[in-house]
C-alpha positions in Angstrom: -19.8 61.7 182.3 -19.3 57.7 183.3 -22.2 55.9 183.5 -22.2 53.8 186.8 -23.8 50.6 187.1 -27.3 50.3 189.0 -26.1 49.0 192.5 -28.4 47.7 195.0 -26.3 48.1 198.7 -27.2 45.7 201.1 -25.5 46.6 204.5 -25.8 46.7 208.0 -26.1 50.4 208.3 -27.7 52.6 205.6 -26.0 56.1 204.1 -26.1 59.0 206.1 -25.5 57.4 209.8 -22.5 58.9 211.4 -20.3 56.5 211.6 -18.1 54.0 210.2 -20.5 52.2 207.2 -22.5 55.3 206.3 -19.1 57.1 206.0 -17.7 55.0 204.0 -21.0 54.2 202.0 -21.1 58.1 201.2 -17.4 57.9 199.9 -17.9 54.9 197.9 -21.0 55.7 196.4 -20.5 59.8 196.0 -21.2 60.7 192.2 -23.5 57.7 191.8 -27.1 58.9 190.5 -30.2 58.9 193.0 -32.1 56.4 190.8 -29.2 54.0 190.4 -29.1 53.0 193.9 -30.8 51.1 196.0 -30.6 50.6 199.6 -31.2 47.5 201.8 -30.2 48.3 205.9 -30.5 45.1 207.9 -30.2 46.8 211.3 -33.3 48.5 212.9 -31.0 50.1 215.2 -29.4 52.1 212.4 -32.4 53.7 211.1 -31.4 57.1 209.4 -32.4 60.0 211.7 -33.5 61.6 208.5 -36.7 60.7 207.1 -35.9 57.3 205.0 -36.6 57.1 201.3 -38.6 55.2 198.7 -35.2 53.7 197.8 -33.8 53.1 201.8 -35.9 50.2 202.9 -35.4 48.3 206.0 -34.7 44.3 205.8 -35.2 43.3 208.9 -32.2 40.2 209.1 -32.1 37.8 210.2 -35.6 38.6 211.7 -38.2 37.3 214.2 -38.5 33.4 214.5 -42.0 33.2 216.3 -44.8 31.4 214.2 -46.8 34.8 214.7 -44.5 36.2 212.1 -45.0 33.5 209.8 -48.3 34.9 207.7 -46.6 38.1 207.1 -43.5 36.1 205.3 -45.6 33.7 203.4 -47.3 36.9 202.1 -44.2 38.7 201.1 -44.9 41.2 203.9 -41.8 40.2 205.8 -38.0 39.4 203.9 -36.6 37.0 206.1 -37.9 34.2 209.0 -36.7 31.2 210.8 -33.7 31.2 207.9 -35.8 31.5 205.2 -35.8 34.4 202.1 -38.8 35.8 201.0 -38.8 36.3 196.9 -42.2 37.9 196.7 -41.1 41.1 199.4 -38.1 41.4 197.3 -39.6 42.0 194.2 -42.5 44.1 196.0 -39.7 46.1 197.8 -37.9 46.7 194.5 -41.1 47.8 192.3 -39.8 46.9 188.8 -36.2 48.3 190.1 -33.3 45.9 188.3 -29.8 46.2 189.7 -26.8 45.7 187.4 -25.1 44.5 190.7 -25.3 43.3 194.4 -22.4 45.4 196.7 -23.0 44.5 200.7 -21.1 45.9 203.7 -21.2 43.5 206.6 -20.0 42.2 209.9 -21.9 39.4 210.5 -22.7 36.0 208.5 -26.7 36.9 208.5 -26.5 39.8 206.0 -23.7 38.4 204.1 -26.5 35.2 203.3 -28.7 37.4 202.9 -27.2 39.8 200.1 -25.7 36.1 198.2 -29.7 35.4 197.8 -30.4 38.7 196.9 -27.7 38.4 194.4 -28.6 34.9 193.2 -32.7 35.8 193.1 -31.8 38.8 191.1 -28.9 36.9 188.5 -26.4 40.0 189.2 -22.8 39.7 190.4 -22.0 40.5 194.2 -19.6 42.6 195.7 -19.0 41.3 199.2 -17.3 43.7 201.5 -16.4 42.8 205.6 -15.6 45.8 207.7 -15.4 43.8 211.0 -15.1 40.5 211.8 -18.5 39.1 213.3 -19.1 36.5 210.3 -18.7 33.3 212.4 -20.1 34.8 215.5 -23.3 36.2 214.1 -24.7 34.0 211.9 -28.4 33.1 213.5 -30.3 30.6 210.4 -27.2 30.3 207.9 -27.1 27.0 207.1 -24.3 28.0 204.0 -20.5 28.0 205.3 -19.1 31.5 205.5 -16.2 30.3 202.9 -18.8 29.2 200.3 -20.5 32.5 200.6 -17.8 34.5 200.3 -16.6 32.1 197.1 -19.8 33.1 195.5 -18.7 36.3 195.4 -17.6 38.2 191.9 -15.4 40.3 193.9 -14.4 40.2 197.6 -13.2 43.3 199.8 -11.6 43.0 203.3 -11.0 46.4 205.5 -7.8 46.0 206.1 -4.2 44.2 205.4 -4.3 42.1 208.6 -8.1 41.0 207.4 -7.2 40.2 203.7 -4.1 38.1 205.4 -6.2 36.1 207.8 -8.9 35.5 205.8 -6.4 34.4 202.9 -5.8 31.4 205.8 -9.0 31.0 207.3 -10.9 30.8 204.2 -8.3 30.5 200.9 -10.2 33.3 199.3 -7.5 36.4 198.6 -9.0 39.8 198.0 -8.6 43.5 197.9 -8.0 45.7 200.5 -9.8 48.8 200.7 -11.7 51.2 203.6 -12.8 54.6 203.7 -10.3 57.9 202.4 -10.1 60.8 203.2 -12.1 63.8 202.3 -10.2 66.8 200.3 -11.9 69.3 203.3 -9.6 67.5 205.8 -6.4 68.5 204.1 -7.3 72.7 205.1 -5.4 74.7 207.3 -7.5 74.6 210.7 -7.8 78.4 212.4 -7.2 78.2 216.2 -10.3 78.5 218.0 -10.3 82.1 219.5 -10.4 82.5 223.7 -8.9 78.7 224.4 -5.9 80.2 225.6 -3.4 77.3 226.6 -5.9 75.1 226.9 -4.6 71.6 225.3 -7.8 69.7 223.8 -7.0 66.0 223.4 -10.5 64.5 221.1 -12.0 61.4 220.1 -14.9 61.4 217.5 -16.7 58.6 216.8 -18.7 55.4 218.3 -18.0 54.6 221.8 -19.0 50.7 221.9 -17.7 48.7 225.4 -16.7 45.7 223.1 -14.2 48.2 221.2 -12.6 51.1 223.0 -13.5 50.4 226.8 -10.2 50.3 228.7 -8.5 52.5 226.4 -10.5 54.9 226.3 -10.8 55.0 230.0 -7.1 55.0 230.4 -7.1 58.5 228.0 -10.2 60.0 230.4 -8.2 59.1 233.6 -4.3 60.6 232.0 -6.0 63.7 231.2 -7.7 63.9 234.9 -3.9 63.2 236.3 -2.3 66.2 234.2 -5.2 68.2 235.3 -4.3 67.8 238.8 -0.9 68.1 238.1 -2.3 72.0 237.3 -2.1 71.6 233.2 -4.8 72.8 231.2 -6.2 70.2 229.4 -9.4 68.9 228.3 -10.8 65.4 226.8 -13.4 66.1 224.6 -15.4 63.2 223.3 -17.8 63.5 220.1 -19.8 60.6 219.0 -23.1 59.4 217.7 -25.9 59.7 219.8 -26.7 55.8 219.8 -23.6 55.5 222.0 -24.1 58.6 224.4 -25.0 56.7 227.2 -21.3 54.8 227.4 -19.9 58.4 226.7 -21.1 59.9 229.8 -20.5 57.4 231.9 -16.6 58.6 231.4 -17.2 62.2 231.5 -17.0 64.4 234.6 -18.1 67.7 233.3 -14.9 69.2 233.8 -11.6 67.5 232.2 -13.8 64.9 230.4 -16.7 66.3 228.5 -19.3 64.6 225.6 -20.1 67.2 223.2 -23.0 64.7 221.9 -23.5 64.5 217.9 -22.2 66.3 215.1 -22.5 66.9 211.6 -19.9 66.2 209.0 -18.3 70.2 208.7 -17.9 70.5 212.1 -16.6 66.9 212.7 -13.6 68.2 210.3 -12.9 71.7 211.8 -12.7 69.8 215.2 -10.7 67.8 213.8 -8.3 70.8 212.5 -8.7 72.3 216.1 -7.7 69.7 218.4 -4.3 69.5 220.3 -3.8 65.7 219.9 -6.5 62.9 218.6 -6.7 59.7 219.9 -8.2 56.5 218.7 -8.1 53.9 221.8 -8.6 49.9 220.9 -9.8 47.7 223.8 -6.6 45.7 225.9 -9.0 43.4 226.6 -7.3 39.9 225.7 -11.3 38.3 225.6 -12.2 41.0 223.0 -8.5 40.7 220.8 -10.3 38.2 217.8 -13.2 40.9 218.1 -11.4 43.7 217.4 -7.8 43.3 215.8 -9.0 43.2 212.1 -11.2 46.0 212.1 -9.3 49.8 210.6 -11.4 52.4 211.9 -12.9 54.6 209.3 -11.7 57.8 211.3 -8.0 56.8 211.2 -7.2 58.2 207.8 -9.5 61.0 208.4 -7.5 62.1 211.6 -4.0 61.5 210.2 -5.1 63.7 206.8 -5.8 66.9 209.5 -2.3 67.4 210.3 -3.3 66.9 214.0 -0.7 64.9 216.1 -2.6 61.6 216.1 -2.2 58.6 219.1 -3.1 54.9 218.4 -3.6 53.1 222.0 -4.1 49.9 221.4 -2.5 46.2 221.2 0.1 45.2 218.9 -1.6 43.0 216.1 -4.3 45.1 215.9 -5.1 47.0 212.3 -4.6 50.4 213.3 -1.6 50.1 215.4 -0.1 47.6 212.3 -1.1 50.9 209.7 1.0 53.0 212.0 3.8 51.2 212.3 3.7 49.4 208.1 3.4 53.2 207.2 5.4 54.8 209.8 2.5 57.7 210.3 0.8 59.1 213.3 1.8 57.5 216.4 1.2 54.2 218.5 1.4 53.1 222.5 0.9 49.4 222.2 1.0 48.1 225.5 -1.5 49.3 228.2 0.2 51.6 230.1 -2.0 54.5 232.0 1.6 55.6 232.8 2.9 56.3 229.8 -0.3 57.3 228.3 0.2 60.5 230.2 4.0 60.9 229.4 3.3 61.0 226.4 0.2 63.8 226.1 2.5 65.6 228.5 5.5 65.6 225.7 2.8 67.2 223.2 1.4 69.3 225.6 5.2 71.0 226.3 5.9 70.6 222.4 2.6 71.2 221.0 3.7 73.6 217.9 6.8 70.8 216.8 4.7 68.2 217.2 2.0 69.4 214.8 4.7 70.7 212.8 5.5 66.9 212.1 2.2 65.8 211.7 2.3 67.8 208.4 4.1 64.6 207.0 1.3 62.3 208.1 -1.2 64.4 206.0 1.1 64.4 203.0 0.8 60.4 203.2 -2.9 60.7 203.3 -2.9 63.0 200.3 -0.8 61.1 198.0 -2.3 57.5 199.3 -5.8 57.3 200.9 -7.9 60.2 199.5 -11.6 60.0 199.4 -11.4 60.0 195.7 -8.2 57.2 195.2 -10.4 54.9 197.3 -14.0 55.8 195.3 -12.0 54.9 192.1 -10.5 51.9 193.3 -14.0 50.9 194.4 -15.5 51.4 190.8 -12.6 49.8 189.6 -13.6 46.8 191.7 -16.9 46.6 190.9 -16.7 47.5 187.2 -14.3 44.2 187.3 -17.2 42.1 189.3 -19.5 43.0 186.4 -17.3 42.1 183.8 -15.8 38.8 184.7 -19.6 37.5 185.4 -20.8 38.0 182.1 
């Protein structure tokens, strides 16, 4: 059996949150022993619902600036203040613990300091990897440039073909392209849910954050309300982590929009299976475009590996219309049109059986390209490389 390297993970979020980074954490790091990780979360908002671990510790970046806080750093109590790294709470927070290598997830420029000192303290190579683009925007205390942070990196990963492009300009720095696969469960044959009858369930599952999906997703709620009227059966189901439930409801009505609140991985995939058509909306909003265009959701191979008729609504530039259209999978509406938003659901609703009969081609692609297990060993491949071209 392969020995994999001790790997302390410095990101955002820590495994086993619902959503996009402790997805893709799992998949990355599935196989790895308990007691050769290490996790460092930097967001108290993403605190496991589970009860956290000896080896899950929260690093609270970049942390209170108010001279009250100051004793607790200076005794190692606290990781980070005013900019500053605490060496003592690392070592105290590690116990003895020696990683062979630094990997961090991030959006923003404070954790991505944060895990380079980490890195530096420790004398291991990093593995820097940016799932959305917040590096110049959030970057409270970094006095470092983001392009001499990211060049200090053994190995850097971007999310996405239109990151690794624009980062190759913003910053000169090329790197690899890789974001979450997905799981062999997906690629079952789902069973019909038994007394739906003809009712067409359109679903989203995930996050609903107003700085990402708000418009779109509203557009979905308010086509599936029209057909409704029209007298078509049809429900909007939306499934997503209970962090976000309160901009959830505010779309629901009870009736053709419902929120089904949180759920757990094996259910996540049978609904999935199950639904009629899934839909992954990306804000219009031009203010939001530099905020959002980069990012490839983690869900997107997951729904197109289903074989369920799968809807991209979002602006052209954008990652997950671009893997659409480069691939020539799912499908895409790229101009915001409520109009014919609901043409199209009311095509799949008349043609639901052909249409999911050529989604089976989408899932094929998934299979053959963006498993859960391609992108674990392309990951280990990157950071096997990281290790060995730093000693």
């Amino acid at each position: 059996m392969e020995k994999l390297p001790r790997a302390l993970v410095v990101s955002e979020a820590p495994f086993g949150l619902n959503n996009g980074f402790g997805v893709t954490l799992s998949t990355f790091f599935n196989g790895w022993a308990a007691d050769r990780l290490f996790t460092l979360y930097t967001r108290r908002e993403t605190a496991p619902s589970s009860a956290s671990t000896d080896r899950t510790v929260l690093a609270d970046v970049p942390g209170p600036w108010g001279r009250r806080y100051a004793a607790g750093f200076l005794l190692g109590r606290r990781p980070t203040w005013r900019g500053r790294y605490s060496a003592s709470w690392l070592r105290r927070t590690l116990r003895g613990w020696r990683p062979d290598v630094v990997y961090t997830m991030v959006f923003s420029g404070e954790t991505l300091a944060f895990a380079t000192w980490v890195a530096r303290q420790l004398g291991v190579p990093l593995v820097a990897h940016v799932a959305d683009d917040g590096l110049e925007t959030q970057k409270g205390g970094v006095s470092a440039s983001i392009r001499d942070l990211l060049a200090a990196a053994a190995a850097r990963i971007t999310i996405s073909e239109e990151m690794r492009r624009e980062y190759t300009q913003r910053y000169g720095l090329d790197s690899h392209v890789l974001h979450n696969g997905a799981a062999e469960d997906l690629f079952q044959k789902a069973t019909a849910p038994a007394n739906r009858g003809d009712l067409f369930v359109v679903r989203y599952l995930g996050s609903i954050i107003p700085c990402q999906q708000f418009g779109a997703i509203e557009d979905v709620a308010a086509a599936v309300r029209a057909l409704r009227d029209e007298g078509m059966a049809i429900r909007f189901e939306l499934c997503g982590s209970a962090w976000t439930r309160q901009h959830a409801e505010t779309l629901t009505d009870g009736d053709s929009v419902v929120y089904r609140g949180e759920i757990d991985k094996a259910e996540g995939f049978e609904l999935l299976r199950s639904a009629d058509l899934l839909v992954i909306p990306v804000t219009f909003d031009r203010s939001l475009f530099s905020v959002v265009r980069l990012s490839l959701p983690t869900k997107l191979t997951e729904y197109l590996a289903s074989g369920t008729p799968t809807l991209v609504y979002g602006p052209p530039g954008t990652a997950p219309v671009e893997f659409c259209r480069r691939h020539q999978v799912g499908s895409f509406i790229d101009e915001r049109s409520p109009e014919r938003l609901a043409n199209f659901i009311r095509c799949k609703v008349t043609n639901r059986l052909a249409a999911r009969a050529n989604s089976s081609g989408d899932s094929e692609f998934i299979r053959q390209h963006y498993t859960a297990s391609r992108a674990r060993d392309a990951f280990r491949t990157i950071v096997q490389g990281a290790m060995a071209a730093s000693q």
